[in-house]
N, C-alpha and C positions, 0 to 999 in steps of 0.2 A: 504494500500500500504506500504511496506515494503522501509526504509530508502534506501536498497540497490536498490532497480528498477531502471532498466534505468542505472546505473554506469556501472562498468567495474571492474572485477575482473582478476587478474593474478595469477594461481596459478602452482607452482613447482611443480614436482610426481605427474603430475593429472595425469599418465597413469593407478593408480590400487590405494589401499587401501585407507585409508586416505584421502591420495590427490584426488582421485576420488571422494568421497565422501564427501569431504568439495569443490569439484566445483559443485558437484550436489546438496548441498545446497542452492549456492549462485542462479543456473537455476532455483531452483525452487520459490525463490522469486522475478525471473525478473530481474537478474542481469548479465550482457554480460560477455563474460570471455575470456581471453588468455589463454589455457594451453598450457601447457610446459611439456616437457619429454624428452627422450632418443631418442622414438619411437613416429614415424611420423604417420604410420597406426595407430597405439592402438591408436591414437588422434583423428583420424582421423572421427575412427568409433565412436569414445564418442561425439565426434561433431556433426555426422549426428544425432545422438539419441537427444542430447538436442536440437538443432534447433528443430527438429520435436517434439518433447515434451513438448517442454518451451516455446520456441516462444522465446529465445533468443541468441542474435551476436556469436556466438562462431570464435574468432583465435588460428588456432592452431603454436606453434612453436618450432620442435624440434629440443632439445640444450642439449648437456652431459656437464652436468652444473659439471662433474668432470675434464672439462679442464680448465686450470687456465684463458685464454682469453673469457669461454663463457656465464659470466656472464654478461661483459660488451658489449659483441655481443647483448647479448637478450636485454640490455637497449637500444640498440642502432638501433635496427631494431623496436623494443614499439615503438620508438619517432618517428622514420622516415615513420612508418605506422600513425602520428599522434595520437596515441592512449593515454589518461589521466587515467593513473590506479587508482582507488578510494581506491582498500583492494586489497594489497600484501599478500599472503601465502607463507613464503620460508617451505615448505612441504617435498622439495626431500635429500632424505636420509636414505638407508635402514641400516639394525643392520648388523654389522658384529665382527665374533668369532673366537677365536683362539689364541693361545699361541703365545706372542712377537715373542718369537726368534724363532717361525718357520712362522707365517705368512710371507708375502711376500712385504715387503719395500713398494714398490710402490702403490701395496694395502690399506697401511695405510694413505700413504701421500694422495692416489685420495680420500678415505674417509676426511681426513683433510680438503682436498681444495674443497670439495662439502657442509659439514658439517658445515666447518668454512667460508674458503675464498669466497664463492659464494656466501652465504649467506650476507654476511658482504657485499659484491661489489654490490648486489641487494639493500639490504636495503639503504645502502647512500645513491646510485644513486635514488632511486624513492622517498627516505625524501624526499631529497634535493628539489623536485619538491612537494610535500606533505606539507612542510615548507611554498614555495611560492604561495599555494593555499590556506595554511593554513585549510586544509580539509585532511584527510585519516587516515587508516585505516591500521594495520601493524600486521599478526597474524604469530608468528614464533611455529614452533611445536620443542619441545625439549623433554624430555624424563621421566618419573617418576623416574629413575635410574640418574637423570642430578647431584644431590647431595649426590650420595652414591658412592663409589669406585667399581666399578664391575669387580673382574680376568677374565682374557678370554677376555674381552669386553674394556681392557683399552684405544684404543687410542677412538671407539667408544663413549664409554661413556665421554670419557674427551671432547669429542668436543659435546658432548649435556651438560654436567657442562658451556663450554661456550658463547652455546647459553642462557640457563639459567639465569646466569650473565649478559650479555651482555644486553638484555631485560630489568631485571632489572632495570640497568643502564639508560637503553636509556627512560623507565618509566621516572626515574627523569629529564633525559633531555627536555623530553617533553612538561613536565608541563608548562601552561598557554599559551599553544597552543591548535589546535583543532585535532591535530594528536595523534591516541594511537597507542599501540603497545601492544602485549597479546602472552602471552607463554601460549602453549597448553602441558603438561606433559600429555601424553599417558601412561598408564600401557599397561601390553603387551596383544598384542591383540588375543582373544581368549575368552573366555565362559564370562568374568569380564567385558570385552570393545572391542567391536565388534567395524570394522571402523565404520561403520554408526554412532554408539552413542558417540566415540571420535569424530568425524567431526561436531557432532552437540553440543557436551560440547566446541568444542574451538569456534564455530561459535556463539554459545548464548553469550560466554564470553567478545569476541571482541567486535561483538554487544551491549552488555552493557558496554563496556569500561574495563572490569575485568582486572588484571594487570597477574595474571594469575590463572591459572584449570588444577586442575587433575581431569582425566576423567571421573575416576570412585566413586562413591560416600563409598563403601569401602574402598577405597584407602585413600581418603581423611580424612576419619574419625582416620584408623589405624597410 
């Protein structure tokens, strides 16, 4: 039996890549799940699949975790369903490209406040209760690209540099408690690290407590 059985997993972007596949980790070793997305059907239907498959809880709750209030909406409707999240995945966050000064402002800032501030408003809120269980589990996905300057990709990358850190950080705060937290560095995905095998490089990682993992074993070596 798997540490996770029977808990409760919550994970961000379970609608496709990644996040899909790091919730289809957690069902397949017996672990209930919240997802979260944009899209209410594309939940919908991954719910019907894993109850029928897994034989576990699925809630779905969809939240554009790029508005600045709906982070704290989604803590706030978790609790009032009663629900104890064991392992948080802030997951959602896709890549976006293009030249500053012609992308489009707003563009940059809802990547910021998805990337950064939601991120950030999830995490405390579910410590905070992780703290006084003194029990969880915290796997944030940040970027292979998180410590190199990327053109085209600057405000992008700069809010995966600060997930990176941030982790980091919150690693040392952690200590001598029973809560971890694990940065998943993806390379990009495609022939190197397919979702499947990034979803199960950050999922082995957390599971053993790893501080963090790049996904692919090339990558790591270079």
């Amino acid at each position: 039996m798997s540490e996770t059985t029977n808990k409760i997993a919550l994970v961000t972007g379970a609608g496709s890549g990644v996040g899909y596949e790091l919730a289809k980790c957690f069902a397949e070793d017996g672990c209930h799940l919240v997802l979260v997305s944009g899209s209410e059907d594309e939940l919908q239907d991954i719910a019907t699949d894993f109850r029928a498959h897994y034989g576990v809880r699925v809630e779905v709750i969809a939240k554009d975790l790029y508005q600045p209030n709906a982070a704290s909406e989604l803590y706030s409707e978790v609790r009032a369903k009663g629900i104890k999240v064991a392992y948080l995945v802030n997951d959602a966050g896709p890549g976006f490209y293009g030249n500053l000064v012609e992308t489009e402002l707003d563009r940059e800032l809802a990547i910021i406040q998805l990337n950064v501030g939601s991120l950030v408003v999830l995490t405390k809120l579910f410590l905070e209760d992780m703290i006084a269980r003194n029990e969880g589990r915290i796997l944030q996905v940040s970027s292979a690209v998180s410590k190199t300057p990327v053109p085209y990709s600057a405000v992008y990358v700069g809010t995966k540099a600060f997930v990176q850190h941030f982790t980091q950080a919150m690693v040392a705060e952690l200590e001598g408690t029973n809560v971890t937290m694990t940065a998943l560095r993806p390379v990009q995905e495609g022939e190197l690290a397919s979702p499947d095998r990034v979803a199960r490089a950050g999922y082995n990682a957390m599971l053993h407590e790893t501080d963090a993992v790049v996904s692919d074993l090339r990558k790591r070596l270079a």
